[in-house]
C-alpha positions in Angstrom: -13.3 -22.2 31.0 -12.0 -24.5 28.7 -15.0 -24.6 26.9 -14.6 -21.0 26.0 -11.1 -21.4 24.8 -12.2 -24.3 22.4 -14.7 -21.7 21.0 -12.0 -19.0 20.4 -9.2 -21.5 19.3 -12.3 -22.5 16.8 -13.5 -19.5 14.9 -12.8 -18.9 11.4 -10.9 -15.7 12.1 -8.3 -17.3 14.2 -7.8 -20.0 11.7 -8.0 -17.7 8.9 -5.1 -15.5 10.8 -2.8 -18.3 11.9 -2.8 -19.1 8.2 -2.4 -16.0 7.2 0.8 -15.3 9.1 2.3 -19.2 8.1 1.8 -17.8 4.3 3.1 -14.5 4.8 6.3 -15.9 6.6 6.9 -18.4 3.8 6.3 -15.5 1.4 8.4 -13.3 2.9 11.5 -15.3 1.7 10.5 -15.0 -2.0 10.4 -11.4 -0.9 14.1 -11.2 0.5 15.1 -13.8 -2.0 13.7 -10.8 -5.0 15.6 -7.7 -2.7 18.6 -9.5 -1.6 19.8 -11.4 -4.9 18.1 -9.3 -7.8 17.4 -5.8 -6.8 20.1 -4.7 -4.3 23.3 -6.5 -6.7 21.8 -4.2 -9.1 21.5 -1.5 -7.3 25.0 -2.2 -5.9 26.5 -2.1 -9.3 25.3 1.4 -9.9 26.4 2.9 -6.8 29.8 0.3 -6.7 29.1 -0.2 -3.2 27.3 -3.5 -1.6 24.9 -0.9 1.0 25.2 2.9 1.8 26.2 1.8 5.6 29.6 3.7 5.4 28.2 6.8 3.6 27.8 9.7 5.7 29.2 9.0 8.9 29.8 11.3 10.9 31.7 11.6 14.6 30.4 13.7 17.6 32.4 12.8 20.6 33.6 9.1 19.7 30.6 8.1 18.5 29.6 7.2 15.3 26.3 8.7 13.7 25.6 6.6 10.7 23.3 7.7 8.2 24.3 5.6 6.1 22.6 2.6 8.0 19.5 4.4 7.6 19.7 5.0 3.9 20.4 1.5 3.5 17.6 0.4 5.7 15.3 2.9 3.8 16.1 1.8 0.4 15.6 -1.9 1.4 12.5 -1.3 2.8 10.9 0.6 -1.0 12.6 -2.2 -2.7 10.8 -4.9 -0.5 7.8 -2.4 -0.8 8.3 -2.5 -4.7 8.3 -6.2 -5.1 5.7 -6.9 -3.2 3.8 -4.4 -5.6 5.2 -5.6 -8.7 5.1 -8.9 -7.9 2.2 -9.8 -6.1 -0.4 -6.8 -6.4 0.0 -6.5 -10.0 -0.1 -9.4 -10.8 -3.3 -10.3 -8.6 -4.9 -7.1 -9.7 -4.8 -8.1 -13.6 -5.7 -12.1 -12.8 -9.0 -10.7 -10.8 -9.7 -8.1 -13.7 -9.3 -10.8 -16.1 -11.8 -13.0 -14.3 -14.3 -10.1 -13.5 -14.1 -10.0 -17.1 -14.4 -13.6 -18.6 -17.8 -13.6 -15.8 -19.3 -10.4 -16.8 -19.2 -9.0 -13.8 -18.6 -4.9 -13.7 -17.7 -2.6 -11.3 -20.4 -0.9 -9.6 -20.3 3.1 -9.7 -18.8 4.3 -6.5 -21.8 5.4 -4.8 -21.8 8.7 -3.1 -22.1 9.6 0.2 -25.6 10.6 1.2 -24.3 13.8 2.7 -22.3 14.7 -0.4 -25.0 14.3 -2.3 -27.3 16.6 -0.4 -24.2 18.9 -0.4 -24.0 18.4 -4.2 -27.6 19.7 -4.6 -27.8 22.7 -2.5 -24.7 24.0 -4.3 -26.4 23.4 -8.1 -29.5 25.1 -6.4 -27.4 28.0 -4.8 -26.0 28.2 -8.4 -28.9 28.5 -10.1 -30.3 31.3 -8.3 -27.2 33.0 -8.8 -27.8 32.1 -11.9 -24.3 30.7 -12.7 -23.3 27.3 -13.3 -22.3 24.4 -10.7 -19.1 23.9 -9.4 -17.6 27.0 -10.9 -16.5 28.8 -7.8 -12.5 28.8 -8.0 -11.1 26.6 -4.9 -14.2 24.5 -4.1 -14.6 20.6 -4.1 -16.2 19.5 -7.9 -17.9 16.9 -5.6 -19.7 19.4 -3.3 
């Protein structure tokens, strides 16, 4: 029994994911550090509010619906979503592209699926016994 858990505990994809989740939480306070003290003061002093928590609330019996909360929670979330993008993806995406470039290395064609490509060719022969040309039936996939 033990045994087995050794072998589990062991594996590369546990490591790999235990790792992944002690960067990600480190990360994540660049992240808030980015939202909380760059993007929402800015966003604050457009709006001349700190968060949108007191905007539209609305009562219904003596309770408070708050859409506000929500809008606030919402535009948190797209700014987190935005520097994560424009932070890290970018920035990853144009140090890989630089690389791929510096070793040669292409991108391959996306290959196409065997059953589009079967699809493709009936349609160029269905076309050319109608005599027309491929692809030119109004509403229909280019790639079928």
């Amino acid at each position: 029994m033990l045994q087995g858990f050794k072998e589990f505990i062991l594996k590369g994809n546990v490591i790999d994911l235990a790792v992944a989740v002690v960067i990600g939480a480190a990360f994540s306070k660049v992240i808030n550090a980015v939202v909380e003290n760059v993007l929402m003061p800015f966003i604050s002093g457009l709006v001349k509010a700190p968060d949108f928590d007191q905007f539209g609330v609305v009562m219904l019996n003596g309770n408070a619906i708050q859409f506000g909360v929500l809008l606030t929670a919402i535009v948190n979330f797209l700014l987190i979503a935005a520097a994560v993008y424009f932070v890290i993806i970018l920035p990853m995406n144009a140090m890989i592209e630089r690389r791929n470039r510096r070793l040669g290395i292409t991108p391959k064609d996306e290959e196409v699926p065997e059953d589009v490509a079967l699809l493709s060719e009936i349609r160029d022969l269905l076309a050319a016994q109608r005599g027309g040309a491929a692809g030119t039936v109004t509403g229909t996939d280019p790639r079928l």
